[in-house]
ROKOL-427755 format. One record per residue (C-alpha): residue number from 0; z, x, y. Coordinates in pm, 1 decimal. Each point is the difference from the previous one (the first is absolute). Example, Ala and Ser with C-alpha at 12.3 -4.5 7.8 and 13.67 -1.06 7.14 Angstrom:
% ROKOL-427755
REC    i         w         u         v
REC    0     780.0    1230.0    -450.0
REC    1     -66.0     137.0     344.0
This chain:
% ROKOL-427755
REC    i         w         u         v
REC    0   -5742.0   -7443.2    2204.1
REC    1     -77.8     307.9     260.8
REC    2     280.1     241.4     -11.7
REC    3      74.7     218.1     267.1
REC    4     -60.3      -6.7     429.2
REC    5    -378.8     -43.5     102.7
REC    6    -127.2     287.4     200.0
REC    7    -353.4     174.2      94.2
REC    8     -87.9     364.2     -18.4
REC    9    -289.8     170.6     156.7
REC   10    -282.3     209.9    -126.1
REC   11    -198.1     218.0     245.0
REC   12    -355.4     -50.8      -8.8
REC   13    -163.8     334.4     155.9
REC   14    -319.9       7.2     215.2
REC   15    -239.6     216.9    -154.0
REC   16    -199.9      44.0     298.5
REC   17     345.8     121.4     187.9
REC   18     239.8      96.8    -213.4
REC   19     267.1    -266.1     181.8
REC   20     132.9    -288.9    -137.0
REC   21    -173.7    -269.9      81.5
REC   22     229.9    -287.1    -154.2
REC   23     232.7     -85.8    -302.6
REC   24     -32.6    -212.6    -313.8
REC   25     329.1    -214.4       1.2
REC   26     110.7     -10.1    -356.2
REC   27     309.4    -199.6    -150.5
REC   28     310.9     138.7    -133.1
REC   29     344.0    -161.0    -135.9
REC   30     301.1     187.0      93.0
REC   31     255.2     -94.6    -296.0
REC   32     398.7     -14.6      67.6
REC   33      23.7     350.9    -119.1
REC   34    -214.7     129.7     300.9
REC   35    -322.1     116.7    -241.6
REC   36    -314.9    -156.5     165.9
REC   37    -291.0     -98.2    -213.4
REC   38    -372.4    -148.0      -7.5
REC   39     -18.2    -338.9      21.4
REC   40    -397.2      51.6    -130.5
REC   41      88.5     -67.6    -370.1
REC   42     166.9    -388.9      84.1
REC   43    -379.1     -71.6     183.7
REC   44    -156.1     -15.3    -382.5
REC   45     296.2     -97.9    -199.0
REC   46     -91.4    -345.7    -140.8
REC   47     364.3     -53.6     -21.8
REC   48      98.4       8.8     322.4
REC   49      27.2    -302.4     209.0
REC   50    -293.8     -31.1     244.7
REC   51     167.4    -213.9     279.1
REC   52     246.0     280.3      20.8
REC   53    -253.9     292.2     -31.9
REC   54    -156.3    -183.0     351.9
REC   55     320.8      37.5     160.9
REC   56      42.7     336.3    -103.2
REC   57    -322.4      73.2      92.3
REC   58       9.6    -153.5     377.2
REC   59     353.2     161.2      61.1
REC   60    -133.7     337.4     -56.3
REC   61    -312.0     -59.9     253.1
REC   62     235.4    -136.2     251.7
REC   63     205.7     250.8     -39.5
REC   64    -266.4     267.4     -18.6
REC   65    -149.6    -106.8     308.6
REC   66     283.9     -69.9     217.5
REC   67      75.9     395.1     -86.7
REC   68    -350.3      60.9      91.7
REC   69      -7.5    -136.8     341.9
REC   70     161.3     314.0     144.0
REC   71    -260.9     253.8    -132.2
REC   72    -240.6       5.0     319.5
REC   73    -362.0     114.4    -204.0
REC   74    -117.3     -59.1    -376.1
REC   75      18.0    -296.3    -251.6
REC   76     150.7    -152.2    -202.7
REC   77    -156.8    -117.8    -343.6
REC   78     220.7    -256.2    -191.1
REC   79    -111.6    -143.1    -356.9
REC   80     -81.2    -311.0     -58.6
REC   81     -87.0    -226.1    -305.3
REC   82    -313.1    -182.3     -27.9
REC   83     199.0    -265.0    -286.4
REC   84     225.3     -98.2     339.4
REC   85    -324.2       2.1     217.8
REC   86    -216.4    -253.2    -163.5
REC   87     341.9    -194.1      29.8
REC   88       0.8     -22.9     333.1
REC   89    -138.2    -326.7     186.8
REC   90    -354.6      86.9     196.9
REC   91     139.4    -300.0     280.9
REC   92     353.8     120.2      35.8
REC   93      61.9     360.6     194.0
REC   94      34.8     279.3    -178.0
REC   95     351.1     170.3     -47.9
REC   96     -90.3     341.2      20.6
REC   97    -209.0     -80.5     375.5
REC   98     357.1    -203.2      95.8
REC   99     203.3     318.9     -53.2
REC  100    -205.6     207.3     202.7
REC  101      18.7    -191.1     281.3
REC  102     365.0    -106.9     -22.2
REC  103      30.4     387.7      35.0
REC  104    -260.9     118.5     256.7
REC  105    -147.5     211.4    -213.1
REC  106    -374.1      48.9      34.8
REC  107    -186.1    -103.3    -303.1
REC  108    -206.1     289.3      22.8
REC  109     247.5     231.5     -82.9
REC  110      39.8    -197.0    -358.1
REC  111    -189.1      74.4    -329.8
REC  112      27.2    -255.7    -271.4
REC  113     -80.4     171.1    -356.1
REC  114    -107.5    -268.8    -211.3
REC  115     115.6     136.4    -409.8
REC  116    -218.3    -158.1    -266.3
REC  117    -273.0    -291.1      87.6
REC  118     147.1    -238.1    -236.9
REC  119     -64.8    -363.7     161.9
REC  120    -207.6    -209.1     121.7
REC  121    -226.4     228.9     183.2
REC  122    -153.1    -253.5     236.7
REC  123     358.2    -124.0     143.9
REC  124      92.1     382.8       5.7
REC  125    -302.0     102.3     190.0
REC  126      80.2    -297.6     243.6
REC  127     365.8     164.9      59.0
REC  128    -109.9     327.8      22.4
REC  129    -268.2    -105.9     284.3
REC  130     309.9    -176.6     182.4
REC  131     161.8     326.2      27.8
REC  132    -244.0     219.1      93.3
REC  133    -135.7    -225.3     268.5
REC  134     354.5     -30.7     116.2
REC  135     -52.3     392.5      43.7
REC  136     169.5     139.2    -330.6
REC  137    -137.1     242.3    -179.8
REC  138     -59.3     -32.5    -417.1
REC  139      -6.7     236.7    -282.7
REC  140     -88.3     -88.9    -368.3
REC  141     269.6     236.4    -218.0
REC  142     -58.3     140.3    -353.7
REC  143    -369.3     -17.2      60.5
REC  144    -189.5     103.2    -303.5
REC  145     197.7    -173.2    -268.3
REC  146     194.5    -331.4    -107.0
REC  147    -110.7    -266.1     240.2
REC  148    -187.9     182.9     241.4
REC  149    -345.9    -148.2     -32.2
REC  150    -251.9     129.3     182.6
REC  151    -162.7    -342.0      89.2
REC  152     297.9    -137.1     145.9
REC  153      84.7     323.5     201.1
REC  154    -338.6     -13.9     153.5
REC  155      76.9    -366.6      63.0
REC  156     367.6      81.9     164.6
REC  157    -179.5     258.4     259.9
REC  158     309.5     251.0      -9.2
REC  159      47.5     274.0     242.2
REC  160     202.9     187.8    -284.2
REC  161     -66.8     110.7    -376.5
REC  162     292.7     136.9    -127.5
REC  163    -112.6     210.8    -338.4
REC  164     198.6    -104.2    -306.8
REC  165     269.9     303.0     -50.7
REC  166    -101.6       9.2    -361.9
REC  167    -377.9      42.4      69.7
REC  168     114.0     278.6     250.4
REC  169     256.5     164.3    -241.8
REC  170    -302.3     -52.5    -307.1
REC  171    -265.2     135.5     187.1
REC  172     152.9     322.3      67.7
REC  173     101.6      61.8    -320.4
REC  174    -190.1     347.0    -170.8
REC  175    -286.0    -122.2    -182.3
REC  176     -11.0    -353.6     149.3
REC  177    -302.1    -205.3     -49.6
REC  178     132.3    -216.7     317.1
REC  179     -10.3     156.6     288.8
REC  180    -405.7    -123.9      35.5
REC  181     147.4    -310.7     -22.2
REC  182     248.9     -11.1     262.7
REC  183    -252.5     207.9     241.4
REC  184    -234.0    -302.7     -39.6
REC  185     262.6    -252.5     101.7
REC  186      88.3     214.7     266.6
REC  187    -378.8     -59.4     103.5
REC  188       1.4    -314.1     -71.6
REC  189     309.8     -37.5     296.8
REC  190    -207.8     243.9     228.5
REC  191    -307.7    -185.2       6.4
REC  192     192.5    -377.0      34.8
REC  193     188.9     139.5     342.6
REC  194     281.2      68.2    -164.2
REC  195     303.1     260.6      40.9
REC  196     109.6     179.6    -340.3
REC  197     391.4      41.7     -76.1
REC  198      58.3     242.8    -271.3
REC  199     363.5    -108.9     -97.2
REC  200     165.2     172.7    -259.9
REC  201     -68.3     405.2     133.7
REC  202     309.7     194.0    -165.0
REC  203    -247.0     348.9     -40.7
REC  204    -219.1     189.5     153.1
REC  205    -257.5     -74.0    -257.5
REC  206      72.1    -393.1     128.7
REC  207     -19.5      67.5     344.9
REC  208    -367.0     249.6     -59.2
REC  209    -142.5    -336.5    -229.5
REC  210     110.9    -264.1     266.9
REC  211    -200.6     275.2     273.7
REC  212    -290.0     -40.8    -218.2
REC  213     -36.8    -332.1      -4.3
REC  214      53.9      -5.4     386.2
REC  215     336.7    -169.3      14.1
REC  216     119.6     -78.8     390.4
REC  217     345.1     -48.1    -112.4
REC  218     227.3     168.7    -265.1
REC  219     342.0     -65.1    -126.8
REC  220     199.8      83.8    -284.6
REC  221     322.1     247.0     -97.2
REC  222    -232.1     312.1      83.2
REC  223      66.6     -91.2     377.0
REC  224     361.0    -169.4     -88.8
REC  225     167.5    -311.3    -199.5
REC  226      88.6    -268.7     194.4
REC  227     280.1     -55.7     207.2
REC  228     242.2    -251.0     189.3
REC  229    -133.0     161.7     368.3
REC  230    -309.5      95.9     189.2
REC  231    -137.8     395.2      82.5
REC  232     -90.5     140.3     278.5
REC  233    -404.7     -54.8      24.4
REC  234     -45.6     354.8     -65.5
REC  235     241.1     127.1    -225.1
REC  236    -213.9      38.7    -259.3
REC  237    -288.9     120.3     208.0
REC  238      45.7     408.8    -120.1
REC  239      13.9     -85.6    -338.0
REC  240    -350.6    -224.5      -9.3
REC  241    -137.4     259.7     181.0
REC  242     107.1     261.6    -230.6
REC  243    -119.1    -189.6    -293.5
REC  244    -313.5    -104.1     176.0
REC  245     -19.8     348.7      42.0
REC  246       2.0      94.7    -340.7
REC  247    -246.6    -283.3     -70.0
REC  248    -298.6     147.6     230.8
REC  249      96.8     370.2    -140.1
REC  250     -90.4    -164.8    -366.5
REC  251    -318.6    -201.5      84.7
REC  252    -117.1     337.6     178.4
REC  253      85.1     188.3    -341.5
REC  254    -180.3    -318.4    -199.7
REC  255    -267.9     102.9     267.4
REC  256     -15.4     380.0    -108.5
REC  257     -38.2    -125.8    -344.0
REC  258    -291.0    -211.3      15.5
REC  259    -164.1     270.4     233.2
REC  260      93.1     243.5    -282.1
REC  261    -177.6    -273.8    -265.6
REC  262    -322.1     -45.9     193.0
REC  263     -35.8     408.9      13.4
REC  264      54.6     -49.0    -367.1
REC  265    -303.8    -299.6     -58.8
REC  266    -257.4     175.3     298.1
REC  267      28.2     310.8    -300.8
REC  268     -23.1    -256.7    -308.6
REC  269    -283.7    -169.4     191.8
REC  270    -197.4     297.5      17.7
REC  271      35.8      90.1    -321.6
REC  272     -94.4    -335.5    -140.5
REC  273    -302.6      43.0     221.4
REC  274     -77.0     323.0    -115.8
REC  275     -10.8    -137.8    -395.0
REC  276    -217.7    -313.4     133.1
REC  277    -301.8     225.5     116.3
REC  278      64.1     240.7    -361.1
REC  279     -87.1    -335.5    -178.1
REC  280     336.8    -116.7      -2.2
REC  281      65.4       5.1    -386.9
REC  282     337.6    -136.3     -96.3
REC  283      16.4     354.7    -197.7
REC  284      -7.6     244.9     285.3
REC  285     306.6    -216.0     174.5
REC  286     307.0     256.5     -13.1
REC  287     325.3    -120.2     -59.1
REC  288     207.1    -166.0     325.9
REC  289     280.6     248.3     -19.5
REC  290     -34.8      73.5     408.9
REC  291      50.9    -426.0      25.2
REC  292     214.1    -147.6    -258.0
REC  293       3.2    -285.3     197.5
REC  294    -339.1     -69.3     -36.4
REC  295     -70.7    -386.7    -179.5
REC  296    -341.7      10.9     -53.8
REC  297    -349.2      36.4     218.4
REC  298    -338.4    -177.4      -5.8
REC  299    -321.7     -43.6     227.3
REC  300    -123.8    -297.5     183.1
REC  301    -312.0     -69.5     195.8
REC  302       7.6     -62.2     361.2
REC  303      40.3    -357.7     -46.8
REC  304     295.0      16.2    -239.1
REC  305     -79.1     -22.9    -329.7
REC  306      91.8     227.7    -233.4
REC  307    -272.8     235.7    -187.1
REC  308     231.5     208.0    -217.9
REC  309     246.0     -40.2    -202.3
REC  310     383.4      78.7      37.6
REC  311      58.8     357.5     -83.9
REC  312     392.9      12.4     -88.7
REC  313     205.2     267.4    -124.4
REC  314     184.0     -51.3    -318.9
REC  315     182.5     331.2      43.6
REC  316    -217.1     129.3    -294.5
REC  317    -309.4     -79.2      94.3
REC  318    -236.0    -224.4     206.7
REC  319     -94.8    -354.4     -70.9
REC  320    -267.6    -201.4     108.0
REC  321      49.8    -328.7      52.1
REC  322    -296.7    -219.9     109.0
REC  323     144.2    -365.4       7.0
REC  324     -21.8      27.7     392.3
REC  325    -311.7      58.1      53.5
REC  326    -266.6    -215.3     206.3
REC  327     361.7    -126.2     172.5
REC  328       5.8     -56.1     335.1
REC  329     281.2     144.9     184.6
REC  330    -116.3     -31.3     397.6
REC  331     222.0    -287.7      10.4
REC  332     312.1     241.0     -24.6
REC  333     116.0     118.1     335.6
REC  334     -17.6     394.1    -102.0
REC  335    -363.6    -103.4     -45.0
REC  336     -78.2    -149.9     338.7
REC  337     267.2     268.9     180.1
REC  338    -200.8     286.8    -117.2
REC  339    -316.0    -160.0      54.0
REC  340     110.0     -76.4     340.3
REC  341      39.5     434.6      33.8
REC  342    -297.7      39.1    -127.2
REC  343    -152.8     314.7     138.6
REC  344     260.4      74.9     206.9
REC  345      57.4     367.4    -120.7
REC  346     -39.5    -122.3    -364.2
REC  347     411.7     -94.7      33.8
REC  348     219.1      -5.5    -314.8
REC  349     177.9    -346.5      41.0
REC  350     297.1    -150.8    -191.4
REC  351       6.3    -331.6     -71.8
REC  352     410.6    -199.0      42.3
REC  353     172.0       3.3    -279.0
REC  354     -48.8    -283.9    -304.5
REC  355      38.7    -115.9    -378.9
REC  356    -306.9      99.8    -199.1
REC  357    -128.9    -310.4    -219.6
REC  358     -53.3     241.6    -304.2
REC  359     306.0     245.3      34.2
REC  360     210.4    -250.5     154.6
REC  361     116.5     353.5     186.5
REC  362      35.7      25.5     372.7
REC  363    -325.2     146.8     123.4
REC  364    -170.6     137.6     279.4
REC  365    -384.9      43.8      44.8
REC  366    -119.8     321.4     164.6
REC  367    -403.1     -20.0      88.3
REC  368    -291.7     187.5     167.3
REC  369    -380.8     -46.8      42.4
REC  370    -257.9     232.8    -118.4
REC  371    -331.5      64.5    -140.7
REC  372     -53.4     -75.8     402.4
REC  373     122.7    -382.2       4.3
REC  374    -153.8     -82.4    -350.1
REC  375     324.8      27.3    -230.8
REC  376     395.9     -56.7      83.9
REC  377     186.1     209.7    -228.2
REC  378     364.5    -165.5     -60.2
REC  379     307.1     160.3    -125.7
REC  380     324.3    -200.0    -141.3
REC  381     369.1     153.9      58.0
REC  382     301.5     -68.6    -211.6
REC  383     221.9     -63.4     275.0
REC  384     337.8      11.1    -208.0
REC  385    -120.7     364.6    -141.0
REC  386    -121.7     124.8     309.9
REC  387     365.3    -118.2     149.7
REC  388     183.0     182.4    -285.8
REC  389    -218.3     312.0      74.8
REC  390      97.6      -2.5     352.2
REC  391     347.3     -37.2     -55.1
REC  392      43.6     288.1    -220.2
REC  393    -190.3     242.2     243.3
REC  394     284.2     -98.9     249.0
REC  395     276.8      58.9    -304.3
């Protein structure tokens, strides 16, 4: 048995673009007898709990939540709901959710379901789902990235919302975290299927600088304030977004200095590799990387991408030659193709993104640059991570 007095509290979901709020998650709580008011979250996946009464629990808060919401004049309102009770519902009969709406005049366009987990039967769930948005309600998949959230079926559900999974969030921006690629690329994958990224979860500033990166339209989390039995003022927490947004630009202008500072650092490697090439470029009369520790290795292609030397790598004692790569094709990289597509314009240094190197399995970068007039590309690896731990000590 529930113990305590349904009620809903509200999250503020912040518009990146603005700094206002732009709506509220409504989130249940239990108030017990002795006044203390907790999540109701944990009952949702306690097998023990009976579901007929979870339904009612879950239906009281909504009413509740939007019968509160009716006098806030601008924003949403995004309410959870559970595919399991979804696929339940008949496809003939009219949908609860739709009656309550208009029993209380409010728009549907002000509503966002958040479906949690795709558990289900997709096809009856993507039938539901089409109901409500054509009825002019607005959808969001939750916990994308993990448990349920298939990316078939979220392609299939058309969402106007990705909500990233807090753990993926919390994971990726964790110091020496081999995730944060990984959540960047399902941010992408949202971009480029029309939909609007919430980054949920933001209690730092390192949160709220990832969710910024993967170009998140809406934020929320205990950075910006837990949630609460009332509504703010749409711009009571405009200063401090700005403040922190602030702080965000200052850093991606100092990340900017930095890579400015690295390329000054390659165009003088570059010419000195070049220089060796036309002595005869024996492995011998290399001198030790001490001016760029974060040097990987270098090698030579043609101008069609295959590679004519081997690796040169620094052991820290010496150089090794290592010539399993060669007559390997590489044009199919995109460093390859970017820097071809600069060729001759001013003989540019250009950096590659960042990504895992096969052999290393180290994050990488690729600087390259034409010479020899067109004939060769000469390519230059970066440890990322030591290059990063370089940096940061400078600024120490």
């Amino acid at each position: 048995m529930i113990e305590g007095q349904p009620l809903p509290y509200y999250q503020p979901l912040i518009d990146t673009a603005t700094g206002r709020v732009a709506g509220y998650e409504a989130l249940a709580r239990l108030r017990r007898d002795d006044g203390e008011v907790v999540s109701a979250g944990p009952l949702f996946s306690d097998p023990e709990v009976d579901q007929t009464e979870l339904l009612h629990l879950d239906r009281d808060v909504r009413r509740m939540a939007l019968e509160h919401f009716q006098a806030t004049p601008t924003g949403f309102i995004a309410l959870n709901i559970s595919p399991k009770w979804l696929t339940q519902i008949s496809l003939e009969a009219p949908l609860p959710s739709l009656m309550l709406l208009e029993e209380l005049g409010l728009p549907p366009e002000r509503v966002v379901f958040e479906i949690s987990g795709l558990e289900g039967d997709p096809d009856r769930l993507r039938q539901v789902v089409t109901r409500y948005k054509s009825a002019g309600i607005r959808v969001a998949v939750d916990d994308f990235g993990t448990g349920y959230s298939m990316l078939d079926q979220v392609i299939a559900l058309q969402p106007d919302f990705l909500k990233l999974d807090i753990q993926l969030l919390h994971q990726a921006t964790r110091e020496n975290s081999n995730s944060s690629d990984f959540v960047k690329s399902l941010a992408l994958v949202a971009e480029k299927s029309g939909c609007w990224i919430i980054a949920e979860g933001v209690e730092t500033e390192e949160h709220l600088h990832f969710a910024l990166d993967c170009g998140a339209r809406y934020v929320q989390g205990f950075l910006f304030g837990a949630a609460e039995d009332n509504f703010l003022q749409p711009d009571a927490l405009q200063p401090l977004f700005s403040h922190l947004r602030d702080q965000y630009v200052q850093a991606k202008l100092a990340e900017r200095g930095r890579f400015l500072d690295l390329r000054k650092s390659l165009a003088q490697l570059f010419a000195e590799l070049r220089i060796w090439l036309e002595q005869g470029g024996k492995p011998e009369a290399l001198r030790p990387p001490t001016e760029y520790p974060w040097l990987l290795r270098f090698f030579l292609c043609d101008a069609y991408g295959t590679q004519i030397s081997p690796n040169y790598e620094w052991t820290g004692q010496r150089w090794r030659q290592d010539p399993r790569y060669l007559d390997h094709n590489w044009s199919w990289r995109p460093y390859f193709y970017r820097i071809l597509a600069a060729a001759g314009e001013d003989s540019r240094v250009l950096l590659s993104g960042r990504y895992r190197d096969a052999s290393s399995n180290r994050q990488c970068m690729t600087s390259g640059l034409f010479i020899d007039e067109g004939r060769h590309l000469l390519l230059v690896d970066i440890d990322v991570e030591q290059l990063r731990k370089l940096q940061n000590a400078a600024e120490e």
